[in-house]
C-alpha positions as CSV (number, residue, x, y, z in Angstrom):
1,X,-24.6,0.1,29.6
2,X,-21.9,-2.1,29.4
3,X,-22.6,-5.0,27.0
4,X,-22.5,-8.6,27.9
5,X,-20.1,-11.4,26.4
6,X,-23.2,-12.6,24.0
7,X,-24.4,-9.4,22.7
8,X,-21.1,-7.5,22.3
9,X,-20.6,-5.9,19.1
10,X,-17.1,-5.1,17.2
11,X,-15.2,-2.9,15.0
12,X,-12.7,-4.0,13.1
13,X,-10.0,-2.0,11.2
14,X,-7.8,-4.2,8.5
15,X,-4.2,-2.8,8.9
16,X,-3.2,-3.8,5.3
17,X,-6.0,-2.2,3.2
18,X,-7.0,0.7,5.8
19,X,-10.8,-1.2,5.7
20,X,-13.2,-1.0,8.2
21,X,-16.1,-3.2,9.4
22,X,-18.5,-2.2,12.3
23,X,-21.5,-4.3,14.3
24,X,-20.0,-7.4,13.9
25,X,-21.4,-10.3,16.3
26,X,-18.5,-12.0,18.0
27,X,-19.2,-15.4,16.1
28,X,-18.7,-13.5,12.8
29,X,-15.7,-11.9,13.7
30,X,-14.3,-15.4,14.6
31,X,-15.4,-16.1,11.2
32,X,-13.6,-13.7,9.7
33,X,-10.3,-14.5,11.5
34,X,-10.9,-18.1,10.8
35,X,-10.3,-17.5,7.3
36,X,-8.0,-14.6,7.4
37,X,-4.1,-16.0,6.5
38,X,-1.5,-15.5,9.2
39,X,-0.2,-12.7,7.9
40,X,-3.7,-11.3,7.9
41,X,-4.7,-11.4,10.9
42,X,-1.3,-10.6,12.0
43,X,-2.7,-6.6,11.0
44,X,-6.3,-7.2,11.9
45,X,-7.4,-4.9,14.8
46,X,-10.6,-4.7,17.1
47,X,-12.1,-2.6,19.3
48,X,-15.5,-3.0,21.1
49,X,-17.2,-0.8,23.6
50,X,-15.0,-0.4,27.0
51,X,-11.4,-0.8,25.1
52,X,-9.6,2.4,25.1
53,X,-8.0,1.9,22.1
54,X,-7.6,-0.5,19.1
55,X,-6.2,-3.7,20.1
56,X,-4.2,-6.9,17.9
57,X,-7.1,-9.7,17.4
58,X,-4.6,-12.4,18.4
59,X,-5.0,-10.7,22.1
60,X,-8.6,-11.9,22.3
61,X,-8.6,-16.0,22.5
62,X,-12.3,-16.4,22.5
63,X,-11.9,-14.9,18.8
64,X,-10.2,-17.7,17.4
65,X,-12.3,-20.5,18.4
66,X,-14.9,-20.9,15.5
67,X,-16.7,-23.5,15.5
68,X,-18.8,-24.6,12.4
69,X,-23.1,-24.9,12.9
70,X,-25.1,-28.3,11.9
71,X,-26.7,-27.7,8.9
72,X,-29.5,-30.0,7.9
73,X,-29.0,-29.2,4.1
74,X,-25.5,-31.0,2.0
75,X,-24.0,-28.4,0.3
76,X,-23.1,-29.1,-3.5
77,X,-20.2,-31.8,-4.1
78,X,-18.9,-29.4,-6.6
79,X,-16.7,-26.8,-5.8
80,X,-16.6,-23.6,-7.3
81,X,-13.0,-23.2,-9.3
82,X,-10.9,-20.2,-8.8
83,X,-11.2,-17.8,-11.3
84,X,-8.2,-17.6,-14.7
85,X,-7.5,-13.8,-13.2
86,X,-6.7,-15.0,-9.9
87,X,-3.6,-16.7,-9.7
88,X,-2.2,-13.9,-11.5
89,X,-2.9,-11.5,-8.9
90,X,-1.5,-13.9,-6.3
91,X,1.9,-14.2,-8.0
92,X,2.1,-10.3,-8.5
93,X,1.3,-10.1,-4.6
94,X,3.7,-12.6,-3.9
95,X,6.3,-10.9,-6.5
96,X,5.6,-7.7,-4.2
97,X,6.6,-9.0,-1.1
98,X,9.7,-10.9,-2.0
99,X,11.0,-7.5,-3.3
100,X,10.5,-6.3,0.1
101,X,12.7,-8.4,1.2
102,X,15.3,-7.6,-1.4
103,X,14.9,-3.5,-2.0
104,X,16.9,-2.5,-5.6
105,X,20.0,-0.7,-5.1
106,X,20.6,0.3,-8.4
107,X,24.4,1.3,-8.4
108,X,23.8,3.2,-5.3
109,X,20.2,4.9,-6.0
110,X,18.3,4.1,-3.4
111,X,20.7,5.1,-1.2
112,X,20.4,8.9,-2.5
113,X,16.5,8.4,-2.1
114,X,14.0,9.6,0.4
115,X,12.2,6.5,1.3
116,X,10.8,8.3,4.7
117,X,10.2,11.8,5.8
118,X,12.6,11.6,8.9
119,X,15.7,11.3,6.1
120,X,14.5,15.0,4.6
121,X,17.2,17.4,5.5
122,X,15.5,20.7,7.6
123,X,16.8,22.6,5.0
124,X,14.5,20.9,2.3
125,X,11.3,20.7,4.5
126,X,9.9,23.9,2.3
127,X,11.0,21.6,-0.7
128,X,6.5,22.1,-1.9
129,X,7.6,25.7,-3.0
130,X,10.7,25.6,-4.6
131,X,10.2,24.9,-8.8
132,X,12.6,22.6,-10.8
133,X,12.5,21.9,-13.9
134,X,13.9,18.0,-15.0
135,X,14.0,16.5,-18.7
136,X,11.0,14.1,-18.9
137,X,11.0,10.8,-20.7
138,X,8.2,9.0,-22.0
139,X,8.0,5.8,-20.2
140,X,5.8,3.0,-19.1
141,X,6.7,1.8,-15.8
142,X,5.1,0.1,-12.9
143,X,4.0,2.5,-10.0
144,X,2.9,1.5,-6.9
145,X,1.9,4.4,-4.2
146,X,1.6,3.8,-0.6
147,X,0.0,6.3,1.9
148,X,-1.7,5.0,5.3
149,X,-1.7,1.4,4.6
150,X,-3.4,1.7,1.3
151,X,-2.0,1.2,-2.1
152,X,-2.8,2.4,-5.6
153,X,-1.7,0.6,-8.7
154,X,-0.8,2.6,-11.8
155,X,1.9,3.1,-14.5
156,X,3.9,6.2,-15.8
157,X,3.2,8.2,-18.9
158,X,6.2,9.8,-18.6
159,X,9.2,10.2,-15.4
160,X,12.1,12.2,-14.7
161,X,14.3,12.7,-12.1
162,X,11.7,15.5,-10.7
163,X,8.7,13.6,-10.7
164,X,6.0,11.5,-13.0
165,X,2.5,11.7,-14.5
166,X,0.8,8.4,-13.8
167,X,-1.8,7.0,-16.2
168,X,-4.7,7.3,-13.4
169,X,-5.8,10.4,-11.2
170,X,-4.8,9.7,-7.7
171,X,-7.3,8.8,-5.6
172,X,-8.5,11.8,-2.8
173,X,-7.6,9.6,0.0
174,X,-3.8,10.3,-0.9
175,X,-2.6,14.1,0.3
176,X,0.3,15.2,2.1
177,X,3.8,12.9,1.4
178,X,3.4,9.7,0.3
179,X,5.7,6.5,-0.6
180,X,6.5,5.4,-4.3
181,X,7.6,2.1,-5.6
182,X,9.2,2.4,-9.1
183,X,9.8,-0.8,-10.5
184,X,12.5,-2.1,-12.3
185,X,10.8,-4.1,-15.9
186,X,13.9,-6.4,-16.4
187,X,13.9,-7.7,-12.1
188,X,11.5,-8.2,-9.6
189,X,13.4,-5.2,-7.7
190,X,11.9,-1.6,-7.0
191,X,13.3,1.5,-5.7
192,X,11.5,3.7,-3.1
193,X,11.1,7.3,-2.7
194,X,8.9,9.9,-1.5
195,X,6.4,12.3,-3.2
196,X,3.6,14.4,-3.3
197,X,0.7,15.4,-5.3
198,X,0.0,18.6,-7.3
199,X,-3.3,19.4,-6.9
200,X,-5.0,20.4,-10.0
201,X,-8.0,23.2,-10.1
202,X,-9.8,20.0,-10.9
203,X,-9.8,18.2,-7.8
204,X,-9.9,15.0,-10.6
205,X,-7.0,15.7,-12.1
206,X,-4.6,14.1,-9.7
207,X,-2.0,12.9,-12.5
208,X,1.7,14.6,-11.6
209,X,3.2,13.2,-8.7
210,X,6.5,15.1,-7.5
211,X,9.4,13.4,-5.8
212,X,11.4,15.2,-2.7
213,X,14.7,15.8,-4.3
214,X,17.5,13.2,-3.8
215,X,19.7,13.1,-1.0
216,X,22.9,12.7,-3.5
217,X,23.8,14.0,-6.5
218,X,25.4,10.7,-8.1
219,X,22.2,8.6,-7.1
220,X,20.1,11.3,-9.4
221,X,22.3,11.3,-12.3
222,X,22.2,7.1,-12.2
223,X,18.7,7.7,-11.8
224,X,18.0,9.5,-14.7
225,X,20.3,7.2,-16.8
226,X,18.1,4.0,-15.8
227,X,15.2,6.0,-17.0
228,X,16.4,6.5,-20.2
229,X,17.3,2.5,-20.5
230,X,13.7,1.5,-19.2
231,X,12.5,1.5,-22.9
């Protein structure tokens, strides 16, 4: 039965964090995008019994007219404050996006890096079974890995030129190839390359990533030298 305009019920599928929400009322979905920043809602999608597929929020009008109830109570005068840790987080986000616009090239590393699978050679598809061995290097260095719109925080214990072991077990929502930000301590710049996980006996375990190998031989050598500077 197909719902009407008053009753209809909505999913809602946040792009950026790969978060779901389901039964929302349409008032509190205009809520939502009430509060949502641009950007936001921007990669905020919905879908609702009788779509085919998911569909951008800013296609739906009626979803961004919220309009605020009477209430017969005054709320408090005094607003809460935001919290110390907060600000923090904001600049680090904000630190994170400007070096998106402005990706490290590191005398010519990034170029020799696989930052997608479609720049992995045929040859090197099998790369999973072939064994190298790289001199590691005990570093701390800000990680960030990206798989299906998600994004897990972490550091290095030690990195070389073959791969990493991070400081936290990966979550199980990352498998397959994944994306891997390595920043730079002394910019706000990062360099980007592609991994995977080894999978331990223990499926907890999830601490050595693996990069694909690079695409040039110069960019891994200048790789390995800036690891050995980030002291």
């Amino acid at each position: 039965m197909k719902q009407s305009s008053s009753n209809k019920l909505w999913c809602a599928h946040f792009a950026q964090s790969g978060r779901h929400l389901k039964g929302l009322t349409t008032r509190e979905l205009q809520a939502i995008v009430d509060i949502l920043a641009q950007e936001q809602v921007t990669n905020l999608y919905v879908w609702h019994e009788g779509l085919t597929n998911w569909t951008p929020v800013e296609v739906f009008p009626e979803l961004h007219k919220f309009e605020e109830l009477e209430i017969h109570l005054k709320p408090p005068e005094k607003l809460p404050k935001i919290p110390k840790a907060m600000p923090f987080q904001q600049a680090i986000d904000g630190l994170v996006e400007r070096s998106k616009k402005d990706e490290l090239t590191f005398s010519g590393i990034q170029e020799g890096m696989i930052k997608k699978i479609s720049d992995l050679d045929i040859e090197s598809d099998n790369v999973q079974n072939s064994k190298r061995q790289f001199k590691s290097f005990d570093r701390s260095i800000r990680v960030e890995l990206e798989h299906n719109g998600r994004v897990f925080r972490t550091s290095t214990k030690n990195i070389s030129i073959g791969g990493m072991q991070i400081q936290d077990p990966l979550p199980q929502v990352f498998f397959g190839y994944f994306t891997a930000k390595i920043f730079d301590k002394k910019t706000t710049q990062f360099l980007t390359h592609t991994c995977w996980v080894v999978e331990d006996s223990d499926s907890r375990q999830r601490f050595h990533i693996v990069f694909l190998p690079f695409k040039k031989r110069e960019a891994q050598d200048n790789f390995e030298t800036w690891i050995k500077s980030a002291a």
